[in-house]
C-alpha positions as CSV (number, residue, x, y, z in Angstrom):
1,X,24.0,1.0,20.1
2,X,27.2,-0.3,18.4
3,X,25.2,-3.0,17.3
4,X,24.0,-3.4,13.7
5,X,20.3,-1.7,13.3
6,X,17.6,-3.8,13.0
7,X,15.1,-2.4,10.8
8,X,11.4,-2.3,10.3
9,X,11.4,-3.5,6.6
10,X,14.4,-2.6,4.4
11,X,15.4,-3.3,0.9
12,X,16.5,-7.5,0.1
13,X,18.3,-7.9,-3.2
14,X,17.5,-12.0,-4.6
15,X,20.9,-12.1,-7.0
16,X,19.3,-11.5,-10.1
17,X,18.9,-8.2,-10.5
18,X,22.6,-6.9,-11.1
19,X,22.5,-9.0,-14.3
20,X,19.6,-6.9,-15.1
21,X,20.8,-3.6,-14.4
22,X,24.1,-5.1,-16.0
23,X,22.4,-5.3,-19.4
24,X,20.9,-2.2,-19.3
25,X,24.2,-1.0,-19.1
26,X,26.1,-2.9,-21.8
27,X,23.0,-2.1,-24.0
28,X,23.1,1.7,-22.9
29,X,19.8,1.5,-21.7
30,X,20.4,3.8,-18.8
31,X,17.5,6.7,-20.2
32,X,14.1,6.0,-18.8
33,X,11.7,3.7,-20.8
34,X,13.5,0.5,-22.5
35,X,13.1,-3.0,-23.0
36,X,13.0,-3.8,-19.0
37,X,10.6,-1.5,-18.5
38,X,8.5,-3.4,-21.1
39,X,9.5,-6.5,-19.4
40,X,8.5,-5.0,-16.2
41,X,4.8,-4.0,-17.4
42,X,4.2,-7.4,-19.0
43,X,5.6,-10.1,-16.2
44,X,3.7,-8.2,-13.1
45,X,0.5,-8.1,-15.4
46,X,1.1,-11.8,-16.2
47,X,1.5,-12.5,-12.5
48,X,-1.8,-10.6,-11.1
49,X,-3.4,-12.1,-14.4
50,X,-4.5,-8.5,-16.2
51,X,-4.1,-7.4,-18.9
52,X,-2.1,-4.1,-19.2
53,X,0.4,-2.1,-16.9
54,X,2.0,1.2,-16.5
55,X,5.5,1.2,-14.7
56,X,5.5,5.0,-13.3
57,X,8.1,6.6,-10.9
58,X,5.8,5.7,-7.2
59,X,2.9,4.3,-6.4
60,X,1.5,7.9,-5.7
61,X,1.9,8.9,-9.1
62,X,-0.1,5.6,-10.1
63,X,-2.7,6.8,-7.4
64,X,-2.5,10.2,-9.3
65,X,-3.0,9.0,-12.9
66,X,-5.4,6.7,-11.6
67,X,-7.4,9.8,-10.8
68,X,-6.9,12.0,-14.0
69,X,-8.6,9.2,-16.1
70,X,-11.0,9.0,-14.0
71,X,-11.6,12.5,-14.4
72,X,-11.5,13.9,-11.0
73,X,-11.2,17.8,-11.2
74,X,-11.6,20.8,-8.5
75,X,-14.1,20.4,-6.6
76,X,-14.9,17.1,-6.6
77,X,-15.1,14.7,-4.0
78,X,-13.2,11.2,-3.7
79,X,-14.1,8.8,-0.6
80,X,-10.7,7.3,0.6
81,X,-9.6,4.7,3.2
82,X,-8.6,6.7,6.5
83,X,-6.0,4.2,8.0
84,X,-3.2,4.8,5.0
85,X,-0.3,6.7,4.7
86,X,-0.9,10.5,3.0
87,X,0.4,8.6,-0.5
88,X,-2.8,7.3,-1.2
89,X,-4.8,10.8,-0.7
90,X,-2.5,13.0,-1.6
91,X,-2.9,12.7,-5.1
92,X,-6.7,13.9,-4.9
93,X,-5.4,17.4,-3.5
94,X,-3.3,17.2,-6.7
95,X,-6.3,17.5,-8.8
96,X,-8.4,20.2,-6.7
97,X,-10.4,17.1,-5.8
98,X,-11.4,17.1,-1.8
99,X,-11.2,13.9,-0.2
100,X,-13.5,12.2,2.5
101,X,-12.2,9.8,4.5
102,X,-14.0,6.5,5.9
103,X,-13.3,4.5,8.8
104,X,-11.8,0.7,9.3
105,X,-13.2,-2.9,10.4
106,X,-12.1,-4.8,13.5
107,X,-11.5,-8.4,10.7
108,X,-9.1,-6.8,8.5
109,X,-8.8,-3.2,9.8
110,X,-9.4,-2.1,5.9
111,X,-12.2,-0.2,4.7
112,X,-15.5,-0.5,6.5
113,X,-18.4,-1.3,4.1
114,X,-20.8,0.0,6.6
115,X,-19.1,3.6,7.0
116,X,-19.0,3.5,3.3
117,X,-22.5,3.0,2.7
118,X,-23.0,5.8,5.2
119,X,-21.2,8.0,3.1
120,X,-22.9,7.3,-0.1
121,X,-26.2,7.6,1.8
122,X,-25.8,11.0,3.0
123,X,-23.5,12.2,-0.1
124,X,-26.7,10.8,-2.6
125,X,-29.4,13.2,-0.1
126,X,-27.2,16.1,-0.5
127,X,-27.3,15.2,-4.5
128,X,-23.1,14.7,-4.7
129,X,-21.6,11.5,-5.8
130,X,-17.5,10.8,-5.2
131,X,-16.2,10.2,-8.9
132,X,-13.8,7.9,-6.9
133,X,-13.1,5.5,-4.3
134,X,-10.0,4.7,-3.0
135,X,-9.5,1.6,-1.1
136,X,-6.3,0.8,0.2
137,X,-5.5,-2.9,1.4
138,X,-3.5,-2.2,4.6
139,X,-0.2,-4.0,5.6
140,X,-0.8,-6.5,2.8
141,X,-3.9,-7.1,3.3
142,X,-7.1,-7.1,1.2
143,X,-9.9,-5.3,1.9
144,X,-13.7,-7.1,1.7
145,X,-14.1,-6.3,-1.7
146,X,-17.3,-8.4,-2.5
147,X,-19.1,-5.9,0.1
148,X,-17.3,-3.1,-1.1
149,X,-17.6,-3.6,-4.8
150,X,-21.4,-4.3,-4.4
151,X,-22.1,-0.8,-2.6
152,X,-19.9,1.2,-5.4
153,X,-21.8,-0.7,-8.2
154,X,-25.0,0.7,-6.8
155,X,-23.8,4.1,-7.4
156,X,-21.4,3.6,-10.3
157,X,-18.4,4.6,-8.8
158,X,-15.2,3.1,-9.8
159,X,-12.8,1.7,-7.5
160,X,-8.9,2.7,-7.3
161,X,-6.9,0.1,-5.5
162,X,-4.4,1.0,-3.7
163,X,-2.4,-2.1,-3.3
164,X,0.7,-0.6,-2.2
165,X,1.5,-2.5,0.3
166,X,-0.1,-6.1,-1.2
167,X,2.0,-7.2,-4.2
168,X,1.0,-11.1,-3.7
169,X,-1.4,-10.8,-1.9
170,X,-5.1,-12.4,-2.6
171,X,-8.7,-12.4,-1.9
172,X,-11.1,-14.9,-2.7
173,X,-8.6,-16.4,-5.1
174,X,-8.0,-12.7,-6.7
175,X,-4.5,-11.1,-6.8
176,X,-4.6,-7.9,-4.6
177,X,-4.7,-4.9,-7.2
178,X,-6.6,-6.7,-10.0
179,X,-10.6,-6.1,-8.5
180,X,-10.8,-2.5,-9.1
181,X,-11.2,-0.1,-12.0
182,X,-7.1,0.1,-12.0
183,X,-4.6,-1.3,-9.3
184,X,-1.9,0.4,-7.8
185,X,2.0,-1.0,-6.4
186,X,4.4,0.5,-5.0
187,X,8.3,-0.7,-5.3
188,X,9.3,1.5,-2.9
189,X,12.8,0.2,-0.4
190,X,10.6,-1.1,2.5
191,X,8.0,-2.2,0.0
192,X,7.9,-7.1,-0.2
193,X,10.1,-6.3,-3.3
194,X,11.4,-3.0,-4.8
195,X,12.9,-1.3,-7.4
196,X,14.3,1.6,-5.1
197,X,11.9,3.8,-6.0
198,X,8.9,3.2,-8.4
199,X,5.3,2.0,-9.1
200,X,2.7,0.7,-11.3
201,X,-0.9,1.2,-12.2
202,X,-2.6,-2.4,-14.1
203,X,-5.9,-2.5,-15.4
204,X,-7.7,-4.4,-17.5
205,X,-9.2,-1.2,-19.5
206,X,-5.7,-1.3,-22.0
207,X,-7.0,2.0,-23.3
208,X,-6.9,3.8,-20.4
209,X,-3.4,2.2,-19.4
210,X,-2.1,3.4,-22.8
211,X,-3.2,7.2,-22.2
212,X,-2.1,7.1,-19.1
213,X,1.4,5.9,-20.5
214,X,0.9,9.0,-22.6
215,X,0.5,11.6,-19.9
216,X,3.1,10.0,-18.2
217,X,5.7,10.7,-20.9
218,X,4.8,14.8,-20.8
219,X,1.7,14.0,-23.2
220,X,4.0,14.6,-26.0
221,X,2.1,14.3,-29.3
222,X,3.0,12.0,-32.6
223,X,4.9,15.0,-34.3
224,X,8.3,15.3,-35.6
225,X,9.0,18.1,-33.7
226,X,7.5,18.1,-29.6
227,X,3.7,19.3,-29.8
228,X,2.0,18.9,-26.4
229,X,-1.7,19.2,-26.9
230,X,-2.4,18.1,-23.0
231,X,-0.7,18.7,-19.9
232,X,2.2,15.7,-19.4
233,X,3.9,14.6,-16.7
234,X,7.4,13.0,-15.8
235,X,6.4,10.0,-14.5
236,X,8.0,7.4,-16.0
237,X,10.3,4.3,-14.6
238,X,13.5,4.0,-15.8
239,X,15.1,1.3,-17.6
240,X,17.7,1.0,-15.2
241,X,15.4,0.4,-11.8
242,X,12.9,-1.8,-14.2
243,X,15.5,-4.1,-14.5
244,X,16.3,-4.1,-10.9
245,X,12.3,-4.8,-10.2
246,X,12.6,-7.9,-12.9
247,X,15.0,-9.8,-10.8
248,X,13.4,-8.5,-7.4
249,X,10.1,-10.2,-9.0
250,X,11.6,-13.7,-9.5
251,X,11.9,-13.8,-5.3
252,X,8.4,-12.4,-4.8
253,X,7.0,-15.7,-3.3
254,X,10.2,-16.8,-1.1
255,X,9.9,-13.1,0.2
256,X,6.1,-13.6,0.9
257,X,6.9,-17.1,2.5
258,X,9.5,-15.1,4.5
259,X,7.0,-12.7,5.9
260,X,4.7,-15.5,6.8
261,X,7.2,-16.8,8.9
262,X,8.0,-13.8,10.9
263,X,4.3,-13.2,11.6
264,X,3.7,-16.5,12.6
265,X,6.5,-16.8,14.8
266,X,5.3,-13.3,16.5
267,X,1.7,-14.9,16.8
268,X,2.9,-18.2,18.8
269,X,5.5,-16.4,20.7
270,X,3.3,-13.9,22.0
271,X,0.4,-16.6,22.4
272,X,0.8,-16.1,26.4
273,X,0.8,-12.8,26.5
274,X,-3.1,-11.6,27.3
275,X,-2.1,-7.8,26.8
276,X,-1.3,-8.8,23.2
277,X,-3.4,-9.4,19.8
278,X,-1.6,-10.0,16.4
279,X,-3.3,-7.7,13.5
280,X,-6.1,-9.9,12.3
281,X,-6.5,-12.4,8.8
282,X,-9.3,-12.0,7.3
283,X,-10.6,-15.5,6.2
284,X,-11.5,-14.7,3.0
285,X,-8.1,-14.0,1.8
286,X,-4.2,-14.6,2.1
287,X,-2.0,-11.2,2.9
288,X,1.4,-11.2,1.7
289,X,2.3,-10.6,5.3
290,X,4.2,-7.1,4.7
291,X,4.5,-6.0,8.5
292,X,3.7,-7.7,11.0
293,X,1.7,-5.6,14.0
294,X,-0.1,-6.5,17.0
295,X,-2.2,-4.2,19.3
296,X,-2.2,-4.1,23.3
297,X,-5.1,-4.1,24.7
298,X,-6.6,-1.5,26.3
299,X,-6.2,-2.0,29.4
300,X,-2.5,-3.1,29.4
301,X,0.4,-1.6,31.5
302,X,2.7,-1.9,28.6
303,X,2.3,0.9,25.8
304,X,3.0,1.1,22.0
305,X,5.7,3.7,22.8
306,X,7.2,1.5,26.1
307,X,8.0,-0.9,23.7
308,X,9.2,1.2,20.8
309,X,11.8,3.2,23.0
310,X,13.2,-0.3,24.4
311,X,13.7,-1.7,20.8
312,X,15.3,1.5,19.8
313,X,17.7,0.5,23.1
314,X,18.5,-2.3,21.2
315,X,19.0,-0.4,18.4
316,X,15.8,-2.1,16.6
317,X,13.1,-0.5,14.8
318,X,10.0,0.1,15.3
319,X,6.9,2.3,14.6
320,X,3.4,2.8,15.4
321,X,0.3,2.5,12.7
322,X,-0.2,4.9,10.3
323,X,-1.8,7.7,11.8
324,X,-5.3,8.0,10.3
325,X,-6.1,11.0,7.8
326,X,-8.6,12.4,9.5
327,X,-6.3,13.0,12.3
328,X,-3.8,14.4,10.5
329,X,-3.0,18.6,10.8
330,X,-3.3,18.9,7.1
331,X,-6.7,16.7,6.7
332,X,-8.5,17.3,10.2
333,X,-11.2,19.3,8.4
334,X,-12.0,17.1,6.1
335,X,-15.3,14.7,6.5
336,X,-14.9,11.6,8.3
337,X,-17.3,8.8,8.2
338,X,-16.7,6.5,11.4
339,X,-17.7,2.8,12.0
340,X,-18.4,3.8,15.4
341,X,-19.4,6.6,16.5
342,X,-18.5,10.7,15.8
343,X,-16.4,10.7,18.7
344,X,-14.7,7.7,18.4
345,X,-13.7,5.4,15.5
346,X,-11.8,2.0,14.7
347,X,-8.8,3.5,12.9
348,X,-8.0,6.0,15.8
349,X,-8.7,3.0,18.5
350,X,-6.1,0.6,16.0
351,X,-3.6,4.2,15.9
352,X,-3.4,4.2,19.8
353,X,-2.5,0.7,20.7
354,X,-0.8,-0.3,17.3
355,X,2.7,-1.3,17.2
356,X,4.5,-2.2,13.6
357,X,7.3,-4.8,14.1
358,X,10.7,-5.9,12.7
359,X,9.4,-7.8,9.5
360,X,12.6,-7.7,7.3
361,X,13.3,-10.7,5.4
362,X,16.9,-10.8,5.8
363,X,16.8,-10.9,9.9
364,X,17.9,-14.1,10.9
365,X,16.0,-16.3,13.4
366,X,18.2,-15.3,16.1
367,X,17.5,-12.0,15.5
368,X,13.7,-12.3,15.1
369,X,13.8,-14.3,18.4
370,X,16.2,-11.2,20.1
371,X,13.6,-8.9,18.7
372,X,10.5,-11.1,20.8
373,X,12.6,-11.5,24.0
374,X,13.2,-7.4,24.1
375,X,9.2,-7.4,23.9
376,X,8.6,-9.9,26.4
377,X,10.9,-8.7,29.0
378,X,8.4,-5.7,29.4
379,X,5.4,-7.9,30.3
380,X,7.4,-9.9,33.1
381,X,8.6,-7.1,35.1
């Protein structure tokens, strides 16, 4: 264990950044809001090709003033992706909303369009519509939007996505983030690139973008003195981790090229192992490769945890999937709408056999190749 850890996905500086956060301190921008925070909002907007961009303090807030504008109050209802981590529902509590939470597909283990269209179906005969639907694209990758979007337009719901996880990414020629009503990213540490902590919400509606900019700055009115006619929030970036997000952003496609590699090494590697299947690509997009994860199959010896507790012998990370929401001790009594059946469902199935691996850029191939060995090891014994 004297070894040095190996870790699931961990924060990888490119160079650039200190003479970014170096400026901000010669200049004294070190308050939140400033000139890399504008720089910030207008190069990730020019990347994804939209038009406007909020740089808030996470992704969750994002989700969360994603919501407000939408105008998601007590007692409404929001559909959201099941197979997530609790950031991207959360923020539904945080309004008195209640979510409902849909199942996954075997091609990209995103959103099912067929659960969802269950929903809506049975939400329409009881005469209540979500105001919101939160789709999250999973481990970098996109969900099937085209299906997606097509069954929200029928009911005029707007789309949140949660592109967390998907800086980069692309569907159908489309940067992940820039297909719904807004886009949310999250620059958190294990995040393709980061900021340390931090987030942004694009849209191509700039007048939402700009109220939300105002409710994110405590709401505070054009006075001389402060005059709140709304309720505000804190939720600003600051200047300081803007800048470190400028330089992180100018190694966004070496890191993306980096993640390919790892996955695509896993995928050949474990090529002869039949208890084995690498997460699946949809065709109709390219992920940004965030974490690489493969499933056993059912019927395998081997278990997710067997091979998480020998890596952690190694002193090497690694986790299972996100446990679903509708599993979760907070959630469990919320409505669930499954792709399979009520006993059974594709993001529970993906939970029990899933197994995230090492995917930081900085391992070397040495240590990617240590990390596969470990793995193998338990499959020839």
């Amino acid at each position: 264990m004297g070894e040095k850890r190996i870790y699931l996905a961990s924060p990888h500086m490119g160079g650039c950044e200190e003479s970014f956060v170096k400026n901000a301190f010669e200049t004294n921008w070190i308050a939140p809001l400033g000139p890399h925070v504008d720089g910030f909002e207008k190069e990730v907007a020019s990347l994804v090709g939209i038009k406007s961009a909020a740089a808030l303090y996470s992704g969750t807030a994002a989700i969360h003033m994603a919501l407000k504008y939408l105008n998601v109050s007590k007692g409404d209802i929001v559909f959201c992706s099941s197979l997530t981590f609790s950031a991207s529902c959360n923020p539904i509590i945080y309004e008195g909303a209640i979510p409902i939470f849909i199942d996954s597909e075997l091609n990209s283990w995103n959103m099912c369009p067929e659960a969802l269209s269950q929903a809506f179906e049975e939400c329409e005969k009881n005469n209540i519509l979500p105001k919101a639907v939160v789709v999250v694209n999973l481990y970098g990758q996109s969900a099937d939007f085209d299906k997606i979007t097509e069954i929200c337009n029928k009911y005029k719901v707007p789309i949140i996505e949660d592109a967390a996880e998907s800086l980069g990414a692309k569907y159908k020629g489309k940067y992940s983030g820039t297909i719904g009503e807004f886009g949310v990213y999250s620059f958190n540490g294990n995040k393709i690139i980061t900021t340390s902590g931090g987030g942004m919400i694009v849209s191509n509606n700039e007048v939402a973008i700009k109220k939300i900019k105002f409710w994110s700055t405590q709401a505070r009115d054009s006075e001389r003195y402060y005059q709140h006619s709304e309720l505000g929030y804190n939720y600003r970036l600051s200047n300081v981790l803007a800048g470190i997000g400028r330089g992180q952003l100018q190694v966004l496609n070496q890191r993306i090229s980096q993640k390919k590699h790892i996955y695509e090494t896993y995928r050949k590697q474990f090529s002869d192992i039949e208890e084995i299947e690498m997460m699946p690509i949809a065709k109709y997009g390219e992920p940004n490769y965030w974490l690489s994860v493969i499933t056993l199959k059912e019927w395998s010896k081997v278990k997710p945890i067997d091979i998480i507790l020998e890596l952690e012998k190694e002193n090497i990370e690694a986790r299972l999937v996100w446990k679903p929401m509708h599993l979760q001790p907070y959630y469990y009594k919320n409505k669930f709408y499954s792709t399979k059946n009520h006993n059974e469902s594709i993001a529970e199935d993906i939970f029990n056999r899933g197994i995230c691996l090492p995917s930081d850029t900085k391992m070397t191939e040495e240590i990617l190749l240590k990390v596969i060995q470990v793995i193998k090891n338990q499959f020839n014994r």
